[in-house]
C-alpha positions in Angstrom: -15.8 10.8 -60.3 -17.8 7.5 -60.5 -21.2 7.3 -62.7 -23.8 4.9 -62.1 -26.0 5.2 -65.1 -26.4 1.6 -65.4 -28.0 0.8 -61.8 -30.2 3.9 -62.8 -31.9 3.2 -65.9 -32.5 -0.7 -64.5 -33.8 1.5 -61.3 -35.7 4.2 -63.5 -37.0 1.5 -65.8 -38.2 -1.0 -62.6 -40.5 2.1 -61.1 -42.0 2.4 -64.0 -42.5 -1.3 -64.2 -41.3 -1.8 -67.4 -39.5 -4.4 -69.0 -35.7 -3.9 -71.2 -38.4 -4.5 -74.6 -40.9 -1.9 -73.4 -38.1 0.8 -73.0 -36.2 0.1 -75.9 -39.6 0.5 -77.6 -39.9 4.1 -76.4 -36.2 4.8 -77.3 -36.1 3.2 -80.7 -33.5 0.8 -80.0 -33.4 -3.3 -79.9 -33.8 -4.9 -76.1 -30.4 -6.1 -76.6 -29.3 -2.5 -76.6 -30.8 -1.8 -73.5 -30.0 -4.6 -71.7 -26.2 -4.1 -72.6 -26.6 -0.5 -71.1 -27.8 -2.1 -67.6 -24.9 -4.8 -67.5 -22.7 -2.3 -68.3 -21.4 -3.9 -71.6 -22.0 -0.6 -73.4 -23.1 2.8 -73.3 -26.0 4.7 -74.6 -25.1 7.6 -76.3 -25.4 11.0 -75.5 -28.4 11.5 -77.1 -30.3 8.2 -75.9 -28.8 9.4 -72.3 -31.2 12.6 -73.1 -34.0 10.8 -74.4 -34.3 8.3 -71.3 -33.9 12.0 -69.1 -36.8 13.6 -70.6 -38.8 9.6 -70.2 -38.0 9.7 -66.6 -38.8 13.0 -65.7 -35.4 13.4 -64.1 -32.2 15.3 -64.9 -29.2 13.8 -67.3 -27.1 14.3 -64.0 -29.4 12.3 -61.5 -29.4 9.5 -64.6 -25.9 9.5 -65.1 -25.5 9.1 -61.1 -22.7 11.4 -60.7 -21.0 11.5 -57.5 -18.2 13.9 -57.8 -15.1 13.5 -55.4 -14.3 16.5 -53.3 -10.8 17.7 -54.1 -10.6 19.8 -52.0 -7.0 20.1 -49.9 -9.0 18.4 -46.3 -10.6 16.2 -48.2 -8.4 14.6 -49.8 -6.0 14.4 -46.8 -8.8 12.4 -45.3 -9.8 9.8 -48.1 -6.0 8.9 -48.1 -5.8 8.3 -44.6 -8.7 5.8 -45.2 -7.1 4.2 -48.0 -4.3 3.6 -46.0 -7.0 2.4 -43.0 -8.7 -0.1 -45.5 -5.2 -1.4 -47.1 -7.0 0.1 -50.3 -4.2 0.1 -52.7 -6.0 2.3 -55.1 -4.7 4.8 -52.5 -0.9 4.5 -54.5 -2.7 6.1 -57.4 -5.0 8.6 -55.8 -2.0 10.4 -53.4 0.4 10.6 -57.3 -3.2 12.1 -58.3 -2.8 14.4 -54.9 0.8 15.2 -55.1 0.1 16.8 -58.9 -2.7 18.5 -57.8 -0.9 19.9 -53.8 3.1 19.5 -54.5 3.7 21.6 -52.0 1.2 20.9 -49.4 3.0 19.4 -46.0 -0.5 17.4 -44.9 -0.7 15.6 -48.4 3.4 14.9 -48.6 3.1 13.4 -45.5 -0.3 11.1 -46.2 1.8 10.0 -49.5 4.4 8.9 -48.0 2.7 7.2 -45.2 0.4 5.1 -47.7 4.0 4.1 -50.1 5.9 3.4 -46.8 2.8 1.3 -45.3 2.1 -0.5 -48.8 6.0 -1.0 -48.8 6.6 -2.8 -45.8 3.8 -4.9 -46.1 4.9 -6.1 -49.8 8.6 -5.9 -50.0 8.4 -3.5 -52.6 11.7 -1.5 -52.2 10.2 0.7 -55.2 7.4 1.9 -53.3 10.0 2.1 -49.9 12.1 4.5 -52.0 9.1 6.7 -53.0 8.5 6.6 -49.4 11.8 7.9 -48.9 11.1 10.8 -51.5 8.5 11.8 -50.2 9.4 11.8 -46.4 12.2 14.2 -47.0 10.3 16.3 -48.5 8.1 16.3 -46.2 10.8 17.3 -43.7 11.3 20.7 -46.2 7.9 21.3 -46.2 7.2 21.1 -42.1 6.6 24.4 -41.3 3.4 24.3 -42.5 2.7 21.3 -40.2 0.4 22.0 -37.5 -0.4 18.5 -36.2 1.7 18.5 -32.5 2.5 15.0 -33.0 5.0 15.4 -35.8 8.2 16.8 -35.3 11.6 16.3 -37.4 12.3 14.0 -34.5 9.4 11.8 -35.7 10.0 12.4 -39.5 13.2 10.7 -38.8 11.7 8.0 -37.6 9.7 7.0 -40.2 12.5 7.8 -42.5 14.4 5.5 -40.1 11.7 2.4 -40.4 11.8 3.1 -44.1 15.3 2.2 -44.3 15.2 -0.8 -42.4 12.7 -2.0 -45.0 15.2 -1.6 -47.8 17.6 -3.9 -45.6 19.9 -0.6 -44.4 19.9 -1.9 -40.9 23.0 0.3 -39.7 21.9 3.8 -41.3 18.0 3.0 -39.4 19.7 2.8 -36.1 22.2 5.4 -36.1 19.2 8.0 -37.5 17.2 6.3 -34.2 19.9 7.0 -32.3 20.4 10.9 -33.8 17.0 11.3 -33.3 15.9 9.9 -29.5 15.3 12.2 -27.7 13.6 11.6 -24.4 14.4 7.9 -25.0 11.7 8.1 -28.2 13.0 5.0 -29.9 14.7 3.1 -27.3 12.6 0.0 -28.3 12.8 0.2 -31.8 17.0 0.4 -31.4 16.8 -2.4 -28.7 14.6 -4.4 -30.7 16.8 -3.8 -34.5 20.0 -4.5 -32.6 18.9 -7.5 -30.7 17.5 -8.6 -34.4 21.1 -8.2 -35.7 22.7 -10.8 -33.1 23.8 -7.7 -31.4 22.4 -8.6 -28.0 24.8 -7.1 -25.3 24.3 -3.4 -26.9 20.7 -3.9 -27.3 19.7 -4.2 -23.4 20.3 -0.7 -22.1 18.0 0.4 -24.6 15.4 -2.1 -23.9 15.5 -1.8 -19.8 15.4 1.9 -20.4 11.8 1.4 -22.9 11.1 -1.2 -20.4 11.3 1.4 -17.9 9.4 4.0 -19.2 6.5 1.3 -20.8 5.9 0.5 -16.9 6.1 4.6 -15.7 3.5 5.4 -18.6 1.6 2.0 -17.6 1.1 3.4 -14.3 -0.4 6.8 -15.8 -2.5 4.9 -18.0 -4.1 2.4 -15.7 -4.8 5.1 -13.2 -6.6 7.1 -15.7 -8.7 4.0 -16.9 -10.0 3.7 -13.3 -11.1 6.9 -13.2 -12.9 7.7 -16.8 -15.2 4.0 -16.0 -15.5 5.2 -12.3 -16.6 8.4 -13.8 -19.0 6.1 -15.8 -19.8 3.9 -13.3 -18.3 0.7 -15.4 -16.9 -0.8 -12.2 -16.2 -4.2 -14.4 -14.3 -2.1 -17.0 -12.4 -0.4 -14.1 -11.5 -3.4 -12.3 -10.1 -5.1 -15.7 -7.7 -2.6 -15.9 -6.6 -2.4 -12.1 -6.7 -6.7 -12.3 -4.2 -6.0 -15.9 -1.9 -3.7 -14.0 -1.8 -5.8 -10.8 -0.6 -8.9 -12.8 2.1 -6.5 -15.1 4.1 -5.6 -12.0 3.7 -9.6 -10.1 5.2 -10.7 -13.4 8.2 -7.9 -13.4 9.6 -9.3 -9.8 12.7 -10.9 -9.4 12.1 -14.8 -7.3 10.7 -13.1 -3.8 12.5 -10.0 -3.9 10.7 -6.6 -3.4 10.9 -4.2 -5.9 9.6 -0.6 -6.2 6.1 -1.8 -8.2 5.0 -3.6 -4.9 4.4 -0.5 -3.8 2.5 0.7 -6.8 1.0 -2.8 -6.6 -0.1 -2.6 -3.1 -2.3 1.5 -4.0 -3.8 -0.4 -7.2 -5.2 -3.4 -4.9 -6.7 -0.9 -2.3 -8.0 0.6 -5.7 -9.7 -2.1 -6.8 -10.6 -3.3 -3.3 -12.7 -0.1 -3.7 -14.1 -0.8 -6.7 -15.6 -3.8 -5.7 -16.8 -2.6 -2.3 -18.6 0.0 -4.9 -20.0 -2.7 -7.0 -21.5 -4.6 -3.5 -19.1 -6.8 -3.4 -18.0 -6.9 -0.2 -16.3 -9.8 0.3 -14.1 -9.7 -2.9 -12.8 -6.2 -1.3 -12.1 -7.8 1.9 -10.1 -10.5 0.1 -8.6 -7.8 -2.2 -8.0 -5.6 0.7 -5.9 -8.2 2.9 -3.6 -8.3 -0.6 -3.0 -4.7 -0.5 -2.3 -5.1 3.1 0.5 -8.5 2.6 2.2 -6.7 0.0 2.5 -3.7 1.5 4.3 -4.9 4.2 6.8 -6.9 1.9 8.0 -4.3 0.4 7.9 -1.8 3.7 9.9 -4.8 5.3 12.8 -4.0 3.0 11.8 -1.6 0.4 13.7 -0.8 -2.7 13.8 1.3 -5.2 16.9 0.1 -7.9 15.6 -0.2 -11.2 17.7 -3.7 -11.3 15.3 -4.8 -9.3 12.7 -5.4 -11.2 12.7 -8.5 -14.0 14.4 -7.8 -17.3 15.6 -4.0 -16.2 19.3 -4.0 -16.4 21.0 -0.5 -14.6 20.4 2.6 -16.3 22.7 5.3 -16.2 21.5 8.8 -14.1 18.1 7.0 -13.4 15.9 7.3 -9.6 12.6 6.5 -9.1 9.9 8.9 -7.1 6.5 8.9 -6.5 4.2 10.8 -4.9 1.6 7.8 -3.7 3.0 7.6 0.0 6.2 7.4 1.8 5.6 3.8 2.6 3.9 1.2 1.0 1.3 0.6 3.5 1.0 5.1 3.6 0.0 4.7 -0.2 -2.6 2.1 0.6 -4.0 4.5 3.3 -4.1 7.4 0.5 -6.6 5.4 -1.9 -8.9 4.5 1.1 -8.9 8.2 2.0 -9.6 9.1 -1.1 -12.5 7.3 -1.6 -14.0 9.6 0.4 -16.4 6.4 1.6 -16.9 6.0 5.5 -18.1 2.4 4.9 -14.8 1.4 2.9 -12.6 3.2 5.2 -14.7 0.9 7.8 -14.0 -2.1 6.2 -9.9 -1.1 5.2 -9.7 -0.6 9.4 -11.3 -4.1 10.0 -8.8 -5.5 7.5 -6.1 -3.4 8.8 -6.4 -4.6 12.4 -6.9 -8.2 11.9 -3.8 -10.3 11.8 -2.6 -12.0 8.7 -2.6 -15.1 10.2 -5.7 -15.3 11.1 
């Protein structure tokens, strides 16, 4: 609960163009008084608080300014995520408040813990880390009240994991990672904490492996980019994030060896060949369109699809690659200019097609 009774009688008094003397006439009290009320040095009492009411015309609650809180359980779950958004440390104070008031709430457990483990890390203070701690596990008692799909004990460990790597218990972080990665979930946070710990040699399956699936999801993501700005008709948006994906993979091959992301490289040039054919730039998807073509054939020449292949991906154990894009390169390049679904592209991709490279 906040007042503002100071900005309101300064406000209150200033519409009625009065000065501090003229209103501490009417109240009976020395301008000193009043002008230590509006400065907030003192307050008027209770009765003064009244008086000036009754002056104004307005209510003791609009001239004290209240502006009650709500307390109430979704609320409150939301001001701490913002305290934690804004780096407010008042937040500290506010979730203990929250914790007395909800002990047994999972939402505001979990927010508690989140604003002590974030303010934690950020300061050193192992106090706050430990609270963190606390809270986190029992959190993890409390979780089947959660209904937020993105937590899961698997992720509560996690966070209980970073929090022990902030009080300097390295090993016990990594083995509850490990306990707790399913689906590969923390491959880069093990990777990266062993690497950190001059452990290098076991650190790289686990980073080809987040490596691995960072470039799968990167694939997913880009593609659906394209479309929502397509969909909007932001062709500059979409062909920055076709332009960011084409230069990922170019960076991930090894000296002038073929990998399987030429491929995926070759359906994202004819992608953004058509993007820029959209835009009326025809020349620029000509260009972009020969590209599409030259790499497809390098990697149809001798194609590959071993993960060791690609820079900085070391073997991983039971892993293929498949896609659904083409059987060949140059088929997957053919499968974006189909669907297009423009006969004036497909016009231009046959041009480009049929010339030779040399040329």
């Amino acid at each position: 609960m906040e007042m503002k009774l100071a900005e309101n009688i300064r406000r209150f008094r200033k519409e009625r163009s009065l000065t501090q003397e003229q209103l501490s006439e009417v109240l009976g009290v020395t301008a000193g008084a009043v002008y230590k009320w509006e400065a907030k040095l003192s307050v008027p009492d209770l009765e003064l608080i009244v008086q000036m009411a009754d002056f104004f015309d307005t209510s003791v609650d609009v001239l004290l300014g209240y502006e009650i809180k709500d307390n109430r359980l979704d609320a409150t779950v939301t001001r701490l995520r913002e305290y934690r958004r804004k780096k407010d440390r008042e937040g500290l104070s506010e979730a203990e408040k929250a914790l007395k008031k909800y002990p047994h709430s999972f939402r505001i457990v979990y927010e508690s813990a989140a604003i002590c483990r974030a303010f934690g890390i950020e300061s050193g203070d192992k106090d706050l880390l430990r609270r963190a701690l606390e809270l986190l596990e029992q959190a993890r008692l409390l979780l089947p009240q959660n209904t937020d799909p993105e937590i899961s004990e698997q992720t509560l460990y996690g966070k209980i994991a970073q929090t022990y790597l902030g009080l300097g218990e390295t090993d016990k972080a990594i083995e509850l990672w490990k306990a707790n990665n399913a689906g590969g979930l923390y491959n880069h946070d093990i990777g990266h904490v062993l690497a950190m710990s001059e452990r290098a040699e076991e650190a790289v399956p686990f980073l080809s492996e987040s490596l691995a699936k960072i470039v799968s999801e990167l694939c997913d993501l880009i593609t659906g980019y394209m479309y929502v700005y397509l969909s909007r008709g932001d062709y500059a948006s979409a062909e920055g994030i076709l332009a960011l994906g084409i230069g990922f993979f170019a960076g991930l091959r090894r000296e002038n060896k073929p990998n399987l992301l030429d491929k995926v490289g070759s359906a994202f040039l004819a992608a953004l060949a058509y993007v820029q054919f959209a835009s009326g730039r025809e020349d620029a998807a000509r260009a972009s369109l020969l590209k599409a073509k030259e790499l497809a054939a390098f990697f149809d020449a001798s194609p590959s699809y071993d993960e060791t292949d690609v820079r900085f991906i070391s073997r991983i154990e039971g892993a293929s690659a498949h896609d659904d894009i083409g059987a060949t390169a140059a088929d997957a390049v053919e499968n974006v200019v189909n669907e297009s679904e423009s006969e004036a592209f497909a016009v231009l991709w046959k041009e480009v097609k049929e010339k030779e490279t040399d040329e």
